[in-house]
C-alpha positions as a printed Julia matrix, in Angstrom:
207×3 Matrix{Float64}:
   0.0    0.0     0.0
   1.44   3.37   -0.82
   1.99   6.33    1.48
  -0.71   8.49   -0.2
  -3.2    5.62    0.65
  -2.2    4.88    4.12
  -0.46   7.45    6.48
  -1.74   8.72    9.77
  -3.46  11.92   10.1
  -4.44  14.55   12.71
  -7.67  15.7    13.26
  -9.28  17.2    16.51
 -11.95  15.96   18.05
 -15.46  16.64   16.86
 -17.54  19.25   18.27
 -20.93  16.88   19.59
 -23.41  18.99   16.93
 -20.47  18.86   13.93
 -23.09  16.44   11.97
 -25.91  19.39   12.3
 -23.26  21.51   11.35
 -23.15  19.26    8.4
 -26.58  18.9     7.35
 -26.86  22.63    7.6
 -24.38  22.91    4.55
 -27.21  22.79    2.2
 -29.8   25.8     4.23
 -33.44  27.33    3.57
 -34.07  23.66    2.65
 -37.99  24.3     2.97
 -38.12  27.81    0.66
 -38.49  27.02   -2.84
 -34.65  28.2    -3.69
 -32.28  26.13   -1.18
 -28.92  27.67   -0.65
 -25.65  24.86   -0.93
 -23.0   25.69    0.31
 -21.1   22.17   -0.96
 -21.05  22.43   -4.74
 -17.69  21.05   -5.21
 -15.2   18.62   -3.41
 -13.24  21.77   -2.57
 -16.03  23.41   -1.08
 -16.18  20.48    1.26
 -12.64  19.95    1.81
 -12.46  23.9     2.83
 -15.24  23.27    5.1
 -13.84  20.09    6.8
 -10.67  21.65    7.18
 -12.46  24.83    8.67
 -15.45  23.01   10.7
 -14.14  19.38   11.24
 -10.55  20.42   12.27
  -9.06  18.6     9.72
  -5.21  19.04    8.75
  -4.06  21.0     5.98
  -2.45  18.24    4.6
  -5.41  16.01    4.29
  -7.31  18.15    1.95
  -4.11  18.76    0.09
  -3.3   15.11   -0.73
  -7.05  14.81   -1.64
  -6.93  17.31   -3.6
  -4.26  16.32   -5.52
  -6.11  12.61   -5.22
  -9.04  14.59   -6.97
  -7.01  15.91  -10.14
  -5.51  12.53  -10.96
  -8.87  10.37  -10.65
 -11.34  12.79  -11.54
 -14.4   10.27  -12.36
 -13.55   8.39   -8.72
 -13.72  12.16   -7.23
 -17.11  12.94   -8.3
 -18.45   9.81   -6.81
 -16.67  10.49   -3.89
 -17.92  13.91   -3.44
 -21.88  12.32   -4.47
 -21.41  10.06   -1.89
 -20.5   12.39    0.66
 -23.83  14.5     0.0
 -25.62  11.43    0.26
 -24.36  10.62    3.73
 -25.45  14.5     4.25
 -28.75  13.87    2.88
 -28.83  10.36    5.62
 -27.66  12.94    8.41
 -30.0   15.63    7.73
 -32.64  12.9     7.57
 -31.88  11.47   11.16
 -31.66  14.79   12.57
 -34.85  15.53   11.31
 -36.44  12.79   13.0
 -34.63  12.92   15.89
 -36.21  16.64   16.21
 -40.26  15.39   15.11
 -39.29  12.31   17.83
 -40.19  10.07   15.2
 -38.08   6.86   14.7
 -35.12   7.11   12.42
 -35.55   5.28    9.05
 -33.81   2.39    8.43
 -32.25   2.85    5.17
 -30.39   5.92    7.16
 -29.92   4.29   10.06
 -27.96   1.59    7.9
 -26.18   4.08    5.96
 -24.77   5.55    8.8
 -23.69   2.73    9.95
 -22.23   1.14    6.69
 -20.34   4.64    6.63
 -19.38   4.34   10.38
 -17.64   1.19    9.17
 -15.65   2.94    6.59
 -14.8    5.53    8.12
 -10.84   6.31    9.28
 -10.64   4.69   13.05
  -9.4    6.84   15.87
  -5.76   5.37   16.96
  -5.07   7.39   19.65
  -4.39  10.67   21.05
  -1.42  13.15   20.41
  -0.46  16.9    21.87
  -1.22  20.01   19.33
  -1.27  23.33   19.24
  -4.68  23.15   20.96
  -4.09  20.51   23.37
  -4.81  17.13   22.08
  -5.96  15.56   19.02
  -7.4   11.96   17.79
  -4.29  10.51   15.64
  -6.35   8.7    12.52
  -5.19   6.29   10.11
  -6.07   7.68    6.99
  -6.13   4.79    4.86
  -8.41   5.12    1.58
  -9.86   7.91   -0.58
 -13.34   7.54    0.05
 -16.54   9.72    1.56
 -16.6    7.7     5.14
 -12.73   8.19    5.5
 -13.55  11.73    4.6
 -15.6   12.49    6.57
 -14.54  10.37    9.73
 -15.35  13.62   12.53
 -18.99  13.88   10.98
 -19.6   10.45   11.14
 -18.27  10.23   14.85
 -20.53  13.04   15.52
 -23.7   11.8    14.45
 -23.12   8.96   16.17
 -22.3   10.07   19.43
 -25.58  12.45   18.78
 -27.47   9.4    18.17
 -25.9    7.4    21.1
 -25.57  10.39   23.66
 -28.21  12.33   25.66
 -28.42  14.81   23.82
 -30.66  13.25   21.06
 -33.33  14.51   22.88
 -32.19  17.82   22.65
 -32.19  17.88   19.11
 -34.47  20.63   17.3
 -35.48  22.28   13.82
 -35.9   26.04   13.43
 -39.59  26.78   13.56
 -39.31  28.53   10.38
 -40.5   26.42    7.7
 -38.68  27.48    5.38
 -35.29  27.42    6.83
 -35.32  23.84    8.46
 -32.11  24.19   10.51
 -30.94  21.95   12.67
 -29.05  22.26   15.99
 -29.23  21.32   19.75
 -31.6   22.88   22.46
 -29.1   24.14   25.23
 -31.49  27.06   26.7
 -31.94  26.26   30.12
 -35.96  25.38   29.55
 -35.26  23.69   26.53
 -37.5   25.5    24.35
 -35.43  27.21   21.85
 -37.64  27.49   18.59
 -35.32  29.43   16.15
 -31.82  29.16   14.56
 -31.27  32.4    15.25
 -33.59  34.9    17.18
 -31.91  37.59   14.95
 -32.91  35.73   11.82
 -36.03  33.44   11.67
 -37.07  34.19   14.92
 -37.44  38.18   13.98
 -38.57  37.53   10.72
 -41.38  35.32   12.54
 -42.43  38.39   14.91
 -42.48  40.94   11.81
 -44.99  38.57   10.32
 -47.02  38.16   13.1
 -47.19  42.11   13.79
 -47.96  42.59    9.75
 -50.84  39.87   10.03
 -51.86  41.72   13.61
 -51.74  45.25   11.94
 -53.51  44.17    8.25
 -56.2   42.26    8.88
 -58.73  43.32    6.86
């Protein structure tokens, strides 16, 4: 096996809603235009390198992976909006308490099992970090931290937690940490304001 194949990397360790994080790539996912923010494999390697807290050098030698197998790179990158799709999915039912589907469930996991296992620790800049063998080009070794993260969502406590913004239109996802647990909106700034301007313009125009 070659060194660009298999070759240990250095990634830190998930934040627990990095999977929302994730699904929230593609946003306004109820509003008749959807805004993606993922429309190339370097969009996502930018992102994992800037959410996930992936090394540089990962998204350089998959990059360069990228330009010599083009055709294998666009599956690659269709699979890993798939597994977003699968995410998105179980977060959504996570948030409507309904049961999470089974074909996502199983993807998930079939990902989980492809995904780059966590060797170890090691000291960083920041602290610590998981040392990962990196060992194939695919979307589960890509995106090992998301993976970890939706399943330690899925596993943890705070599945319960787990909400969509009350605007219909935007669909958001992220975890309920207000002391009462009864956040409603993304963003009070954003949906949440835009709900109480429609509200007063219903209030102040009704015929």
């Amino acid at each position: 096996m070659s060194t660009n194949q298999h070759r240990t990397a250095v990634i830190g360790a998930p934040a627990e809603d990095l999977c929302l994080d994730f699904a929230n790539t593609l946003s306004w996912r109820g509003s008749a235009r959807p805004s993606e923010s993922l429309a190339t494999l370097p969009d996502l390697l930018s992102w994992l390198a800037r959410q996930a807290q992936a090394e540089a050098l990962a998204a350089t030698v998959t990059a360069a992976w990228a330009e010599r197998h083009p055709k294998r790179a666009v599956r690659l990158f269709a699979e890993a909006i798939a597994l977003r799709e699968a995410v998105f999915r179980c977060g959504m039912a996570l948030a409507s308490g309904d049961i999470v589907a089974e074909t996502d469930f199983a993807a998930l996991n079939q990902a989980l099992a492809g995904a780059s296992p966590r060797r170890g620790l090691v000291r960083d800049a920041a602290g610590f970090a998981w040392a990962v063998e990196h060992e194939a080009h695919s979307a589960a070794a890509l995106l090992a931290p998301v993976l970890w993260s939706a399943a330690d969502l899925l596993a943890g406590a705070d599945r319960l937690r787990v909400r969509r913004c009350a605007n219909d239109e935007c669909l958001w996802l992220f975890v309920d940490r207000s002391k009462t647990g009864s956040r409603r909106w993304c963003d009070m700034a954003a949906c949440g304001n835009r709900a109480k301007a429609q509200r007063h313009y219903r209030r102040t125009h009704v015929s």
